[in-house]
C-alpha positions in Angstrom: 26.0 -7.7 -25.5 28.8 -7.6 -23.4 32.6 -8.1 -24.2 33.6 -11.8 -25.4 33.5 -15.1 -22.9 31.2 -12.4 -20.6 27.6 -13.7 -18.7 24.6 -11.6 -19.0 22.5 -12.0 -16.2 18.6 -11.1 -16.7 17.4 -10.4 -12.9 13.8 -10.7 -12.5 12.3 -10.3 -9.0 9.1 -13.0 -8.2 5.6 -11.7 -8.4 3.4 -10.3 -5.8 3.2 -12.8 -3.2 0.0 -13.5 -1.3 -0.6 -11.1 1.4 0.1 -11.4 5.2 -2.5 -11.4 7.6 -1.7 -10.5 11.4 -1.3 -13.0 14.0 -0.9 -15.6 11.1 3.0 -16.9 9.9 3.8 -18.1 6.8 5.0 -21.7 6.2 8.3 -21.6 6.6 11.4 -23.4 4.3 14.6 -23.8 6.3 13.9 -21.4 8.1 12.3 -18.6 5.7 9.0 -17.9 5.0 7.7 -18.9 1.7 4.1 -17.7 0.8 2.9 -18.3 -2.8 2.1 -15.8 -5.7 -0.9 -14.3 -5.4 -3.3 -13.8 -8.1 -2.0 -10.8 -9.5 1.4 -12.3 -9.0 0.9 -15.1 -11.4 -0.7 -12.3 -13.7 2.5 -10.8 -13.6 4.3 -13.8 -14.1 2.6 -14.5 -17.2 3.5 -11.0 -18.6 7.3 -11.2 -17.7 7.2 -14.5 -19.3 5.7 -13.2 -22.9 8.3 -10.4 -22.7 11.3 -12.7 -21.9 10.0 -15.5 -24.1 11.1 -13.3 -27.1 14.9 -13.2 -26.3 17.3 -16.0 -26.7 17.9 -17.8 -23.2 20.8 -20.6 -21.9 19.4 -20.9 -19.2 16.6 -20.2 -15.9 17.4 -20.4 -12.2 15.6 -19.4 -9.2 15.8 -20.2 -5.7 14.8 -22.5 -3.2 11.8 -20.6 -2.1 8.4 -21.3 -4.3 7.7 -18.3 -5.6 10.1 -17.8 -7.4 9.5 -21.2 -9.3 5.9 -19.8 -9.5 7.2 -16.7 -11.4 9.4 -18.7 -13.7 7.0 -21.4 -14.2 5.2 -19.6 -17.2 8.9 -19.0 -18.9 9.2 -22.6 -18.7 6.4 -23.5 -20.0 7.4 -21.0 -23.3 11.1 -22.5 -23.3 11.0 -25.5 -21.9 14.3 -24.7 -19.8 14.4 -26.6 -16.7 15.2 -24.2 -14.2 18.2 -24.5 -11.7 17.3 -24.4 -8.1 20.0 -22.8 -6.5 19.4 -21.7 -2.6 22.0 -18.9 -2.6 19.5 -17.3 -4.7 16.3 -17.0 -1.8 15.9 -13.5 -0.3 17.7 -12.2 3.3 17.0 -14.7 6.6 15.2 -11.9 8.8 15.9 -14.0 12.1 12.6 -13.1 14.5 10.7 -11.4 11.5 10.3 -14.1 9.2 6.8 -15.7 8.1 5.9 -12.2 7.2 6.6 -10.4 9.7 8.6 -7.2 8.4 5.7 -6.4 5.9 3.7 -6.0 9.2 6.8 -4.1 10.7 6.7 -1.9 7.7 3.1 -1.2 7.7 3.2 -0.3 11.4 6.2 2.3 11.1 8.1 0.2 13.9 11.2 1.7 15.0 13.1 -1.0 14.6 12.5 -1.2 11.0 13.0 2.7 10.5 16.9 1.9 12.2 17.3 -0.9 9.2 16.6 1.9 6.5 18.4 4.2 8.7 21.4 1.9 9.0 21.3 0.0 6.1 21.6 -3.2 7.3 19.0 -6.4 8.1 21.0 -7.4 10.9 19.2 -4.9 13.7 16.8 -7.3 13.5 17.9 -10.4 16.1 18.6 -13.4 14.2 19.0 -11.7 10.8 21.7 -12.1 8.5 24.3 -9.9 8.1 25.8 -8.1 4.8 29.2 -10.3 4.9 26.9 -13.8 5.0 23.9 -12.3 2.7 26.3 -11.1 0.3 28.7 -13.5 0.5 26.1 -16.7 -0.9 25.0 -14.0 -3.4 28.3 -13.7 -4.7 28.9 -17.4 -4.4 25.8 -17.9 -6.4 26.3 -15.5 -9.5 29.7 -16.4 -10.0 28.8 -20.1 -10.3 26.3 -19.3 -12.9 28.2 -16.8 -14.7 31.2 -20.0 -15.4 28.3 -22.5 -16.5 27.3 -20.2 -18.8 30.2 -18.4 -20.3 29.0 -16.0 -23.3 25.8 -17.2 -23.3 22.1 -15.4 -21.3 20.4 -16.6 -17.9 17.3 -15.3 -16.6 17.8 -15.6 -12.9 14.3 -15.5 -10.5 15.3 -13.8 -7.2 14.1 -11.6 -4.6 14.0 -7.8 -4.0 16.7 -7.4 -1.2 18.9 -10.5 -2.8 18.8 -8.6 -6.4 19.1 -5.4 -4.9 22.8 -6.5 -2.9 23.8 -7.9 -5.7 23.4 -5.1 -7.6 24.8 -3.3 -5.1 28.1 -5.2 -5.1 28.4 -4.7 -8.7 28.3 -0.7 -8.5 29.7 -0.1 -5.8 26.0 1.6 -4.0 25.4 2.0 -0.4 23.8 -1.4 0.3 19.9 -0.2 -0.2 20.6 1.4 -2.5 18.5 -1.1 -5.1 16.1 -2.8 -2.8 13.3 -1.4 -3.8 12.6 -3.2 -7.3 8.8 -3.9 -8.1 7.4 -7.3 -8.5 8.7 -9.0 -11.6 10.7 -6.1 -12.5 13.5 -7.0 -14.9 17.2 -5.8 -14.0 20.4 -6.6 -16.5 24.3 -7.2 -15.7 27.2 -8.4 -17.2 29.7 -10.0 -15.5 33.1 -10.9 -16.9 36.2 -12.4 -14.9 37.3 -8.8 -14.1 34.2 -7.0 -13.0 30.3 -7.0 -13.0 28.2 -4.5 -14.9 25.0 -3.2 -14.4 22.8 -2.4 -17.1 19.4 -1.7 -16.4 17.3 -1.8 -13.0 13.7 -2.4 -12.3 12.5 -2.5 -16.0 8.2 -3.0 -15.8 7.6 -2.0 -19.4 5.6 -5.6 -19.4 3.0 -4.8 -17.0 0.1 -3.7 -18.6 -1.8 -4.0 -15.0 
């Protein structure tokens, strides 16, 4: 619980998300690619879902990109919440690497991926946002859901970068310092009018494999 009138918002990142093959691109939302869960995703799903079924809710949000609505789906099936589709919520435009791209990057050990670690920063990559816009619709977006729901609990259904800058706003962290959450792993903070709070990070006690 946090101090009276205060939001506590219940993070979880969307499950595993179906695998990128080479040469192929993802379909792409506005921009932004947007695969579906994968099998085991939708296993995870499920498991956040029995977890978080068991505490008191006001409300579920995710964001425009589906699988994050895939994740939540099984909480709303428990609850019957209709979730919130908010698009400040979807995870960092990567400019030229979307449709799957920077898992490929990753894989391959490209340089230019090794100077975003190095740097800390997703705009090295041409096209890609930078902090001050990421952050900024992050910031946008949990402070409009922390004044719908003032004392009360929302589970919000994000991605790993988008949690983990938001995150890092609230402590105060180098900007990676959070990115590297697991699939549907369950992170807590408080906000009030005066600050934000973290308090917990990457919680998996629910999977079981």
């Amino acid at each position: 619980m946090g101090p009276p009138g205060s939001t506590e918002l219940v993070f979880v990142r969307h499950g595993a998300s179906a695998d990128s093959v080479e040469g192929e691109s993802f379909e792409l939302v506005e921009g932004q690619g947007d695969p579906a869960l994968s099998e085991a995703g939708r296993h995870q799903a499920e498991q956040v879902a029995l977890r978080l079924a068991l505490e008191p809710v006001d409300g579920l949000y995710v964001s425009s990109l589906r699988r994050t609505a895939e994740t939540a789906a099984a909480l709303v099936e428990r609850t019957g919440i209709h979730p919130v589709v908010d698009p400040d919520l979807r995870e960092v435009f990567l400019g030229e690497w979307e449709g799957g791209l920077l898992r490929q990057k990753a894989v391959d050990g490209d340089p230019m991926f090794e100077r975003v670690l190095r740097e800390q920063r997703w705009d090295v990559v041409p096209g890609a946002e930078s902090r001050a816009v990421f952050g900024g619709r992050l910031r946008r977006a949990v402070e409009r859901i922390a004044a719908a729901h003032p004392g009360g609990k929302v589970v919000v259904f994000s991605h790993g970068a988008a949690i983990g800058e938001i995150l890092a706003q609230a402590s105060g962290s180098e900007p990676f310092a959070f990115i590297n959450s697991d699939n549907t792993g369950i992170s807590r903070m408080v906000v009030t009018p005066e600050r934000w709070i973290v308090r917990g990070y990457n919680d998996t006690a629910h999977l079981t494999g």
